[in-house]
C-alpha positions as CSV (number, residue, x, y, z in Angstrom):
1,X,125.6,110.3,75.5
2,X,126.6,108.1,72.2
3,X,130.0,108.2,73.1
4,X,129.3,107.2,76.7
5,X,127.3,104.6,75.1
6,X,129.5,103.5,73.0
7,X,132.3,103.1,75.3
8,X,130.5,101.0,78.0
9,X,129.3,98.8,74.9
10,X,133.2,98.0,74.3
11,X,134.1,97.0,77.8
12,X,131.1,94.7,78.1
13,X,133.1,92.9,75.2
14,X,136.0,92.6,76.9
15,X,133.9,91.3,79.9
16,X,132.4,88.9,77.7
17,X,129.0,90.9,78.8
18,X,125.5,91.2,76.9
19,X,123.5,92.7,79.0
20,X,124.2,95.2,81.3
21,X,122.2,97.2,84.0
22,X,122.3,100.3,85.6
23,X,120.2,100.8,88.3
24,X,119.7,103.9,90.0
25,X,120.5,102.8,93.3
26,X,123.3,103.6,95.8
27,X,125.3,100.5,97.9
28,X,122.5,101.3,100.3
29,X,119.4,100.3,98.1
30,X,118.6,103.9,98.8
31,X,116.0,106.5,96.6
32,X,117.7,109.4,96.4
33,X,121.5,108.8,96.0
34,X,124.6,111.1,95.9
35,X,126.4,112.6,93.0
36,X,128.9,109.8,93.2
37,X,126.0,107.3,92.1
38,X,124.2,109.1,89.2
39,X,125.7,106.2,87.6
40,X,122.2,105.9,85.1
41,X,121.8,110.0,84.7
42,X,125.7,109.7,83.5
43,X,125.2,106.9,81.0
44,X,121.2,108.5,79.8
45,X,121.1,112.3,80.6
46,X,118.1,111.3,82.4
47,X,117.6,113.0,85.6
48,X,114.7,111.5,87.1
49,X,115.0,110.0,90.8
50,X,113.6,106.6,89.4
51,X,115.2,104.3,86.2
52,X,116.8,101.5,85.2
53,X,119.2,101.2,82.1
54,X,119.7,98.0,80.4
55,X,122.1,98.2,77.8
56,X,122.7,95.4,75.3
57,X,125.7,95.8,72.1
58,X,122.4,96.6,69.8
59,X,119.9,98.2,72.4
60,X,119.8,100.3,75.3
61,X,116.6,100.6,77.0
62,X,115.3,103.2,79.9
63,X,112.4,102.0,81.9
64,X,110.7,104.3,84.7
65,X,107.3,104.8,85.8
66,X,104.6,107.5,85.1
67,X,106.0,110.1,87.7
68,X,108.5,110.6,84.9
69,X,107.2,109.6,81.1
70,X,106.8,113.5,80.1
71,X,110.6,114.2,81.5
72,X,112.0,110.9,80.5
73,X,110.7,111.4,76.7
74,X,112.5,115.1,76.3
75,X,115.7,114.1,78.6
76,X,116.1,110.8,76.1
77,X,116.1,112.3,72.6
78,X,119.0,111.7,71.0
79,X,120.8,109.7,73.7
80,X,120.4,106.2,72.3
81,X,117.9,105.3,74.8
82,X,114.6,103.7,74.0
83,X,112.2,104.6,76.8
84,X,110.2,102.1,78.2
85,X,106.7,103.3,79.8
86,X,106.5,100.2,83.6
87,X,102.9,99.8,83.8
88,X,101.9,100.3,80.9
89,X,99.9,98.0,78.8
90,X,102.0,95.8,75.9
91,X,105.5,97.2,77.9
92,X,107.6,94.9,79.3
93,X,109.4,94.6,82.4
94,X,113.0,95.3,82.7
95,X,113.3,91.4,83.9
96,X,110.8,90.2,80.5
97,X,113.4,92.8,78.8
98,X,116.2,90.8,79.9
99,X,115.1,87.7,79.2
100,X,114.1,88.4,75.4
101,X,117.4,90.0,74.8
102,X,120.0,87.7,76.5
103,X,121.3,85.6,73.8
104,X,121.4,81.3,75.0
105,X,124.7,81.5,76.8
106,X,124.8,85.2,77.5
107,X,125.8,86.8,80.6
108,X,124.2,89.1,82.5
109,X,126.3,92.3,84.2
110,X,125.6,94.7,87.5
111,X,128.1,96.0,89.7
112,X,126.5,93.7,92.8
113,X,126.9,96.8,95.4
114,X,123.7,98.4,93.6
115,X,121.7,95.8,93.1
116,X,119.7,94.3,95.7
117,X,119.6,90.8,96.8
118,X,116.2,89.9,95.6
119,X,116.5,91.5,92.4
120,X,119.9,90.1,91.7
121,X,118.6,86.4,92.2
122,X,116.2,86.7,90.0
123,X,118.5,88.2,87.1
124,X,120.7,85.2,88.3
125,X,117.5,82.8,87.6
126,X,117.3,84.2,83.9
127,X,120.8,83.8,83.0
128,X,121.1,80.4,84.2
129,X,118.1,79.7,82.2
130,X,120.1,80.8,78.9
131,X,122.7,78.7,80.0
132,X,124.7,82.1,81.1
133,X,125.7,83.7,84.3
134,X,126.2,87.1,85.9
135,X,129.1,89.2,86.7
136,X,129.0,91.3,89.3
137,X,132.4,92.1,90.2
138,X,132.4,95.5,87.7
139,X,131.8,98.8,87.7
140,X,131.7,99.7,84.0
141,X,130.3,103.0,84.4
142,X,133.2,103.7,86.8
143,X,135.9,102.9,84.0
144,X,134.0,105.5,81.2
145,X,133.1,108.1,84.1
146,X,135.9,110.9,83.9
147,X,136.4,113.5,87.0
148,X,133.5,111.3,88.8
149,X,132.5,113.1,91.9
150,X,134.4,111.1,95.3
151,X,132.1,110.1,97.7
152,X,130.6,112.4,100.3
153,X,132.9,113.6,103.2
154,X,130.1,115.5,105.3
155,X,130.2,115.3,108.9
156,X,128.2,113.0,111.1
157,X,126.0,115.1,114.1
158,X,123.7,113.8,116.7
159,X,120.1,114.2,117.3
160,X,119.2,114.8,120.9
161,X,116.9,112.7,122.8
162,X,114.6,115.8,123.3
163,X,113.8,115.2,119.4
164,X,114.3,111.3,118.9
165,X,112.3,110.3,122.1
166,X,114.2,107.4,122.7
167,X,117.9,106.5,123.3
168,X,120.3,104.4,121.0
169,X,120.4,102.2,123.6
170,X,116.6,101.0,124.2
171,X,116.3,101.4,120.2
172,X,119.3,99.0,120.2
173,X,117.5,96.7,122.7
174,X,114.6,96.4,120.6
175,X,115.9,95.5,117.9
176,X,118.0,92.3,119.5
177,X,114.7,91.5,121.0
178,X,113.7,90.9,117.8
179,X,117.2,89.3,116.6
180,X,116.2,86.5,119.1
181,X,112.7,86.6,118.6
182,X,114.3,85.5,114.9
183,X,116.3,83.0,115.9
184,X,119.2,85.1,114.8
185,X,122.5,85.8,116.3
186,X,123.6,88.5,113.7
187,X,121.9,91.3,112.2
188,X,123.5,93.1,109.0
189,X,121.7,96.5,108.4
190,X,122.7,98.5,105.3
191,X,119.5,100.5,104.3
192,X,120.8,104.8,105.9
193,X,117.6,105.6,107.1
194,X,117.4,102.7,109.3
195,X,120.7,103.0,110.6
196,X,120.4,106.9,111.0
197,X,116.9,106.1,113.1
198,X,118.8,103.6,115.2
199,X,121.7,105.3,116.2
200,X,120.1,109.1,116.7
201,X,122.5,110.5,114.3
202,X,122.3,112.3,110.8
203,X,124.4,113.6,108.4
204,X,124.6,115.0,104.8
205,X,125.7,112.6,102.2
206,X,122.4,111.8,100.2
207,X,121.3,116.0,98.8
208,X,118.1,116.4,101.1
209,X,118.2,113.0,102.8
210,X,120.1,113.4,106.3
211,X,122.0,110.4,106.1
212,X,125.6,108.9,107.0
213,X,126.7,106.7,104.2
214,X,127.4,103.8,106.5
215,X,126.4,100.0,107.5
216,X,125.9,98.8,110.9
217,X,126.6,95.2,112.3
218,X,124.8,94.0,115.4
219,X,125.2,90.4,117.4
220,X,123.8,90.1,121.2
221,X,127.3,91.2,122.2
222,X,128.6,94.1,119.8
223,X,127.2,96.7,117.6
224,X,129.6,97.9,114.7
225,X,129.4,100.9,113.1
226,X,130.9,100.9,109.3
227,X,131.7,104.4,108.8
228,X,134.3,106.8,107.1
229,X,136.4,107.6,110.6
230,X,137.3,111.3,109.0
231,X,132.9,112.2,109.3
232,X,133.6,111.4,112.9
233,X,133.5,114.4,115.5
234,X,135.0,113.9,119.2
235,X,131.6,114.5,119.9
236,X,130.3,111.9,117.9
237,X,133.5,109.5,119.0
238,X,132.5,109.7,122.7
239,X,128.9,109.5,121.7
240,X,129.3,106.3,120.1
241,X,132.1,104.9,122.5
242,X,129.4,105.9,126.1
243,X,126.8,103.5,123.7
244,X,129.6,100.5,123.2
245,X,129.3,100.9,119.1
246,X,132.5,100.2,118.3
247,X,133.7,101.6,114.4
248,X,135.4,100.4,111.6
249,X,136.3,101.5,108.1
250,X,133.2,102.0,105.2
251,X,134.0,99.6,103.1
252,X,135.3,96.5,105.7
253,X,132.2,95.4,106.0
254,X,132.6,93.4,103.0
255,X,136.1,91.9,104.5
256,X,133.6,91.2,107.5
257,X,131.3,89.0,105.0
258,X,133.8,87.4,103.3
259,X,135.2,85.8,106.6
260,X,132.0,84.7,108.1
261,X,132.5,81.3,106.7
262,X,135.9,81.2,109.5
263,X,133.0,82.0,112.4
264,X,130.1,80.0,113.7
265,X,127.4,82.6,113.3
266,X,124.1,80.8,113.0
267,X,121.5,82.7,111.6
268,X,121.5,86.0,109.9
269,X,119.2,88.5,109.3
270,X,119.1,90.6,106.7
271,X,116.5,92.0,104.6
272,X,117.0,90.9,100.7
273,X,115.2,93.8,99.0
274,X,117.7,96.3,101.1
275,X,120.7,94.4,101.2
276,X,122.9,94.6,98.1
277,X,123.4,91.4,96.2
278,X,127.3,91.5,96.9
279,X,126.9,91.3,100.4
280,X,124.4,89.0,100.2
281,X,126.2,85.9,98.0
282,X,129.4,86.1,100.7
283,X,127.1,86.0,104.0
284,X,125.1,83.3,102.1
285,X,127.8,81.1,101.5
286,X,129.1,81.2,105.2
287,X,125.5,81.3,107.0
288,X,121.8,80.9,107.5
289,X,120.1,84.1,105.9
290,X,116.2,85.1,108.3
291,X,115.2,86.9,105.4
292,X,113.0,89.1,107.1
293,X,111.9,93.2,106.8
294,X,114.4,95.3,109.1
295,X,112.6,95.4,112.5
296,X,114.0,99.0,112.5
297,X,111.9,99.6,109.5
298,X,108.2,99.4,111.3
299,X,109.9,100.6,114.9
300,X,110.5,103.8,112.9
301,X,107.4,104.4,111.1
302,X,105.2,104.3,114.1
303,X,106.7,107.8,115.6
304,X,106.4,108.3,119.5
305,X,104.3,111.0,121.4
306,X,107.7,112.8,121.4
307,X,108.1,112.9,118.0
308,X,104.8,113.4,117.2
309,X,104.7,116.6,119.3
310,X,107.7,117.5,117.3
311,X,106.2,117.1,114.1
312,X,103.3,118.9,114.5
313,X,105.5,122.0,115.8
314,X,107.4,121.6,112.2
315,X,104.5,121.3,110.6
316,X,103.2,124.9,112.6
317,X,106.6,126.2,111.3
318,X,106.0,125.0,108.0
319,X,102.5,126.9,107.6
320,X,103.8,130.1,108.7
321,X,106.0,130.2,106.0
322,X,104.1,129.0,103.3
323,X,101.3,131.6,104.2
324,X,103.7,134.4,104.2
325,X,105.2,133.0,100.7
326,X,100.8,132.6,99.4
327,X,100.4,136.3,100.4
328,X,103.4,137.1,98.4
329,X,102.7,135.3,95.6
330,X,99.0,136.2,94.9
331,X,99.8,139.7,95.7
332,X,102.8,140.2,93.5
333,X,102.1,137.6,90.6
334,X,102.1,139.8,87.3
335,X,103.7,143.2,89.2
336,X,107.1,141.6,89.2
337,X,109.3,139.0,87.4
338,X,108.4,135.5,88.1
339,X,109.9,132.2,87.4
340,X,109.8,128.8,88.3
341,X,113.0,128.9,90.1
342,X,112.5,132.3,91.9
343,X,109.3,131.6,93.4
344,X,110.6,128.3,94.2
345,X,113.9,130.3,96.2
346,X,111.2,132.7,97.6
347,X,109.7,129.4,99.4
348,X,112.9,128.5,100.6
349,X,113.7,132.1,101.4
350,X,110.4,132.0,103.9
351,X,111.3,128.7,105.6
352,X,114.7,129.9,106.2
353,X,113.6,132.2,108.3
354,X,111.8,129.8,111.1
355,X,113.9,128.6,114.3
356,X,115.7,125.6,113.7
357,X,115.5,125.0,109.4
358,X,117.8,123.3,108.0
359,X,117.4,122.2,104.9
360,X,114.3,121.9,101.6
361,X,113.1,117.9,102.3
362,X,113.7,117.4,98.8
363,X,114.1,119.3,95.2
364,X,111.3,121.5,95.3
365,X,108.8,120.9,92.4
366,X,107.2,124.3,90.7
367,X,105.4,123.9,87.4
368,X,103.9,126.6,85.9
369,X,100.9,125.4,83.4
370,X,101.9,122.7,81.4
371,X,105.0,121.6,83.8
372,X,102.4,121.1,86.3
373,X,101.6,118.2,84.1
374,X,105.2,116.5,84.6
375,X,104.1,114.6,87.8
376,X,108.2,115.0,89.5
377,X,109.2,118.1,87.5
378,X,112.0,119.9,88.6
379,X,112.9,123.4,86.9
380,X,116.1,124.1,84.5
381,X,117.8,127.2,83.7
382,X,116.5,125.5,80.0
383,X,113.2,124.7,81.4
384,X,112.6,127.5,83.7
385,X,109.1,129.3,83.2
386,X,107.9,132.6,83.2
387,X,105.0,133.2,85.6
388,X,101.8,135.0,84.4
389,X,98.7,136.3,86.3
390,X,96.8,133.3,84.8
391,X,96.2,129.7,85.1
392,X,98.1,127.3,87.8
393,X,101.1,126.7,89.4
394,X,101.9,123.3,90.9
395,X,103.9,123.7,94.2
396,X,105.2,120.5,95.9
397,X,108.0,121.4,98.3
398,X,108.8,120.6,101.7
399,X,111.6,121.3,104.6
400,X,113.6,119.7,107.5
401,X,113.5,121.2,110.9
402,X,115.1,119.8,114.0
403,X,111.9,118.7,114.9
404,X,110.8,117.0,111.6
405,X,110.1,116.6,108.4
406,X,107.5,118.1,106.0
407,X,105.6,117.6,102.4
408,X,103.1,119.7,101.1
409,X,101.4,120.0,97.6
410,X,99.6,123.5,96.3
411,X,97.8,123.9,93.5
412,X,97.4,127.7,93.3
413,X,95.4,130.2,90.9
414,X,97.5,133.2,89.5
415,X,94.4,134.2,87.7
416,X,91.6,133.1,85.1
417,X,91.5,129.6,85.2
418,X,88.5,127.3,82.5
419,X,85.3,125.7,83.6
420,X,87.6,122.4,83.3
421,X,90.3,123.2,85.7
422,X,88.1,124.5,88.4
423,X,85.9,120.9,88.4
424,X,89.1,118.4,88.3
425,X,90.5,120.9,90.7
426,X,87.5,119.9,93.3
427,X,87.7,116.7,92.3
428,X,90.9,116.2,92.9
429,X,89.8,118.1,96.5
430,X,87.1,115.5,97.4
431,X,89.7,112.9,96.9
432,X,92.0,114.4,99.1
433,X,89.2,115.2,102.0
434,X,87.6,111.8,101.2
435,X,90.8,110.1,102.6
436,X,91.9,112.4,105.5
437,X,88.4,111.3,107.0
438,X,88.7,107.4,106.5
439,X,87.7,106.1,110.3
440,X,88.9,102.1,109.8
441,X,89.1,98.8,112.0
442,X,92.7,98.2,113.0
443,X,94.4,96.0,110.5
444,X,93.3,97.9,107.6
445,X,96.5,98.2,105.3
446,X,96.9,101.7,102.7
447,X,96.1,99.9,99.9
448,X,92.6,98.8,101.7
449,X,92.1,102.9,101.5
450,X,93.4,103.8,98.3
451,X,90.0,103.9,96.2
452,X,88.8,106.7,98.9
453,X,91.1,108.9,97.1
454,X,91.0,107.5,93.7
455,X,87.1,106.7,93.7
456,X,85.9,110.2,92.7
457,X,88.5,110.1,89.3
458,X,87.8,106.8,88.4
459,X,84.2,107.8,88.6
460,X,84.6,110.1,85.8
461,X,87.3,108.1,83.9
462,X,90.5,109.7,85.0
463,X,93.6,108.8,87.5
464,X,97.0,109.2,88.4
465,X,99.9,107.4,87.5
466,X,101.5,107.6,91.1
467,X,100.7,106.0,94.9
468,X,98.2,108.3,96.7
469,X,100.5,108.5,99.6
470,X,104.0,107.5,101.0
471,X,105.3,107.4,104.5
472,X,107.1,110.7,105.8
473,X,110.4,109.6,107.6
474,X,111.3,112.0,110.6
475,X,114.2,114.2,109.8
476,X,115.3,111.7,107.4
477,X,113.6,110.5,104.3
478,X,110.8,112.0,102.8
479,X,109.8,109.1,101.7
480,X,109.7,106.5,103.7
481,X,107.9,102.8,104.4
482,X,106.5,100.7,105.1
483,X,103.1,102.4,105.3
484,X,101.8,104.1,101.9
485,X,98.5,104.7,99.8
486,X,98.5,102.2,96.8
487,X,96.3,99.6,95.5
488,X,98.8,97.5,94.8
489,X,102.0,96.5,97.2
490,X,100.8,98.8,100.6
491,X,99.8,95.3,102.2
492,X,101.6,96.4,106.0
493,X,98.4,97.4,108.4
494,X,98.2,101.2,109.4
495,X,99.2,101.5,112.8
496,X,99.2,104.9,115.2
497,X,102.3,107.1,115.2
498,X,102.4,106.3,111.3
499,X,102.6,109.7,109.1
500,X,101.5,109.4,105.2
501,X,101.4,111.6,102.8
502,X,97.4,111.8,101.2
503,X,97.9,113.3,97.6
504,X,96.1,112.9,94.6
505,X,96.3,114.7,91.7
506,X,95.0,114.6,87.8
507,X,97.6,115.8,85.5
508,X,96.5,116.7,81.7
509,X,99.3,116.1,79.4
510,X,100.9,119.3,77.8
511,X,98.6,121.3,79.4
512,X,98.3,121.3,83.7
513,X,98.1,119.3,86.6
514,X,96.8,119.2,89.9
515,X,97.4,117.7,92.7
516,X,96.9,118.7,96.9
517,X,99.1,117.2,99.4
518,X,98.5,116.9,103.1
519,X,100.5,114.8,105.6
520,X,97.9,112.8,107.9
521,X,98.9,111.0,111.4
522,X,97.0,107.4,112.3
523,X,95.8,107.8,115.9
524,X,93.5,105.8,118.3
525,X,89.5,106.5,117.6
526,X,87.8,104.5,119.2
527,X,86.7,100.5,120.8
528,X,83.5,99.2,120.5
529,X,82.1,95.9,120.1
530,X,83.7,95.7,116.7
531,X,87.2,96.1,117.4
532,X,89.1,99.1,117.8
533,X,89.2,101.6,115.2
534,X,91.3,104.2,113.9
535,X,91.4,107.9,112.4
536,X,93.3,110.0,110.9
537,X,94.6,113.5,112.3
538,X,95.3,115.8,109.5
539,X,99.1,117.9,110.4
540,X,99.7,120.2,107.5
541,X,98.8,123.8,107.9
542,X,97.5,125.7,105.0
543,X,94.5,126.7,102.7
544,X,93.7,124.9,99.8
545,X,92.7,127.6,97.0
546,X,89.2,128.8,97.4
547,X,89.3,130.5,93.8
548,X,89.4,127.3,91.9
549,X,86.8,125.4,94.2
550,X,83.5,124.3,92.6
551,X,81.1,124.8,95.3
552,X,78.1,122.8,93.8
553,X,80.1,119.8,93.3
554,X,80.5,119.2,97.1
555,X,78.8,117.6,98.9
556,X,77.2,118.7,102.2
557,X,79.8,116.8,104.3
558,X,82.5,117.9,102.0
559,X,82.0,120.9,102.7
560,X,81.8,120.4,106.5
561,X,84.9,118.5,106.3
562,X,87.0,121.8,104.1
563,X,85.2,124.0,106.7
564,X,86.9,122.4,109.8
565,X,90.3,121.9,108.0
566,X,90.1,125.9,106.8
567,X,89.2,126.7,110.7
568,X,91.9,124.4,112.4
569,X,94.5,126.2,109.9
570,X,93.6,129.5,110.8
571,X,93.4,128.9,114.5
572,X,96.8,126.9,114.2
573,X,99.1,129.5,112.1
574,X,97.1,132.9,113.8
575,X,99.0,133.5,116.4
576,X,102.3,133.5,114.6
577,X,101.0,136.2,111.6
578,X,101.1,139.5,111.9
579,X,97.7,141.7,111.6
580,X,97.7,142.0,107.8
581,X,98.9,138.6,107.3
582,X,96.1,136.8,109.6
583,X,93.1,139.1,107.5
584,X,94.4,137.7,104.4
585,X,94.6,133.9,105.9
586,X,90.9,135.0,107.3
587,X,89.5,135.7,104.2
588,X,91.6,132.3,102.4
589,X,90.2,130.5,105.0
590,X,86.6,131.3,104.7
591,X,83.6,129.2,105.2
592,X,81.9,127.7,102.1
């Protein structure tokens, strides 16, 4: 990592460059990004899915937020990185960074395809406040990066209406409606999600995330689909032709921005926190820019009763498997070789088995004891755990199906657990059933319900360095906006159709955490006098663990509420289990 160091240090010489970031970002603004843009893990050995490096010719500084301080601090050593704790007290941003390190007349350096528009005008603000500027136009980690993975080739592959609920055409309609509602005659959409959503296709070039590396163009008159033409099928070809989206290579879309200036456009609209900053200072120069959030962005959030069917039938799926893999589990722990990784591939094992799986949602998180207290751990052939007949294990997985997307978080007893565990363990419970029961006047935003989850912690001094829920794309991200559980920045109101994740957890450093994971749909309730109100409808199927479950600490509608949860799971998943499998999710699923 010193050498890698080194070497980018001596080409932001030659650049006449004195600070230089490296976001962990894709051209796409995008989470989770491909092998081809582990740009940051290359330069820091860092693996986490959320960092920034900035690198000066003295310091080099790794800043990333709580999910990751345990990881971050082990990855780091000896790499030349300084890691930098966001959030908390005394620790600067990596924008106050930044500033204190650029020298007066400095520059500031990004490749401007991974930055985003926002961000990269407010680096610009800094420099030109030290009387520098920013270059943009390299790649630096490009020129050090030997045998760097290509980009992904995968295939592009439709999703049928019978899933989607919608055509690409009355999705495209909406989203001109919009366009004009606007005032704009050009929309420029770059975020993959989005652009998968829109078009009813997926594909496999972000690992977990069924996406097409791709940008999309729309006026009132064409719709332009940048995409590599060898992912293409026929299939997909006449697909796209029926739908008038015409193609054109990946990467002309930036040929297309830097000749809007020869074309009477008008008004653009783009969203600056998605679109990269390169993109961003051509159409700028040639157009009005409607900064606005991609209308595709709430359209998709707020599934239809089509997909919602769907879900819940992955979700069904989902619960089948993860019961079979619980029985397992608690049966076996302690009468045969365990680890991390194996029970992890046992999960996987189970879910392979259900009609129409095809892929984990995402890494799948198993921490045994102490790596339960890492809040995104993910397991290394280093790493890797044995698992004993004791204590906890931390299980937060989920799958894709055809018909959606899942999440779920387990906190499960292998045996004796202390006094301690079992009450944050029902704490941690009462947060989780505290939320999944919120009834709320529409126009309530997440972070409006936030301290349901978080009030029984902060009551006895404790909380969690992560949201309390994020929005569950379907058969795309698993994380997804703009709807989420945090009490700062989930300002968009809940709306129904909306799935969230409802998670809390407690994690004790060096030692174990917990945390239980539902996903919960927002549906109508009710109208009254007062306005109309909504609910929630709880769509993950399985038993919290019983063993670890402080009975005295609930309270008489606590219990009520784990009672009808435990008695809608069994009635759900029943049918699909076979005779010994429903007595043991009988007996798991017992009232309190």
């Amino acid at each position: 990592m010193n050498e890698r160091l080194e070497a980018l240090r001596r080409l932001m010489q030659e650049k006449n460059i004195a600070v230089y970031i490296v976001p962990t970002a894709d051209f796409h603004e995008s989470e989770y990004v491909g092998a081809y843009f582990a740009c940051r893990r290359y330069l820091t050995g860092f693996t986490g899915s959320a960092g920034i490096a900035a690198v000066t010719l003295e310091e080099a500084g790794l800043f990333t937020d709580g999910r990751y301080f345990l990881q971050a601090e082990e990855q780091l050593k000896d790499s030349g990185f300084t890691l930098f704790r966001s959030g908390e007290k005394g620790v600067p941003t990596i924008e106050e960074f930044v500033k204190e390190v650029l020298p007066e007349g400095g520059n500031i350096g990004f490749d401007g395809r991974v930055v985003n528009a926002s961000w990269g005008l407010r680096l610009q603000k800094i420099a030109e406040e030290k009387k520098g500027g920013l270059i943009t136009s390299f790649d630096l980690v490009d020129e050090i990066w030997e045998d760097r993975p290509p980009l992904s080739k995968e295939k592009v592959w439709l999703l049928p209406e019978e899933y989607t609920g919608e055509s690409v055409r009355e999705k495209l309609d909406r989203v001109l409606k919009k366009m004009t509602e606007y005032g704009a005659s050009m929309h420029i959409l770059t975020s993959l999600d989005d652009i998968a959503w829109l078009l009813n296709i997926r594909g496999n070039d972000v690992r977990h995330c069924p996406v097409v590396l791709s940008y999309l163009v729309m006026t009132q008159n064409a719709c332009i689909f940048y995409v590599d033409p060898d992912k293409l099928t026929d299939e997909v070809k006449s697909y796209l032709q029926e739908n008038d989206i015409t193609t054109a290579p990946y990467n002309d879309i930036y040929a297309l921005a830097d000749a809007l200036s020869e074309r009477n456009v008008g008004a653009v609209l783009l969203d600056k926190g998605r679109v990269n900053y390169r993109l961003y200072e051509a159409v700028e120069k040639a157009a009005d820019i409607v900064d606005k959030a991609n209308p595709s962005q709430l359209m998709k959030a707020c599934k239809n009763s089509v997909e919602v069917e769907n879900i819940r039938y992955a979700h069904v799926k989902d619960g089948v498997a993860l019961v079979k893999w619980l029985k397992w589990l608690k049966e076996q722990v302690g009468k045969e070789p365990m680890t991390e990784i194996s029970v992890a591939d046992k999960l996987e094992g189970f879910r392979r088995e259900q009609e129409h799986f095809l892929d984990i949602s995402f890494g799948t998180i198993a921490g045994y004891e102490e790596h339960g207290a890492i809040i995104h751990y993910g397991a290394t052939e280093e790493t890797n755990a044995e698992i004993q007949p004791k204590g906890f294990l931390l299980v937060d997985s989920g799958a894709h199906y055809l018909e959606g997307s899942t999440d779920i978080t387990r906190t499960i007893v292998l045996g004796p657990i202390t006094e301690e565990q079992k009450d944050l363990f029902t704490i941690v419970l009462k947060s989780n059933l505290n939320l999944a029961a919120a009834k709320f006047v529409r126009g309530v935003t997440g972070a409006n319900l936030d301290i349901l989850a978080r009030a029984p912690l902060w009551e006895v001094g404790l909380d969690y360095r992560h949201g309390t829920g994020h929005g569950v794309g379907n058969l795309l991200n698993i994380h997804e906006g703009p709807n989420a559980f945090r009490w700062r920045g989930a300002d968009v109101p809940l709306c129904e159709g909306m799935i969230t994740s409802d998670e809390p957890g407690v994690y004790m450093d060096h030692r174990f955490g917990i945390r239980h994971e539902n996903e919960i749909l927002c549906r109508k309730d009710e109208e009254t006098e007062y306005g109309e109100f909504l609910s929630f409808e709880t769509i993950t199927y399985c038993p919290f663990d019983l063993e670890a479950v402080e009975v005295s600490m609930l309270s008489d509608r606590e219990k009520k509420l784990l009672n009808e949860y435990h008695r809608m799971v069994f009635r759900t998943l029943a049918p699909y289990l076979d005779a010994e499998e429903k007595l043991w999710l009988r007996y798991e699923t017992r009232e309190i």
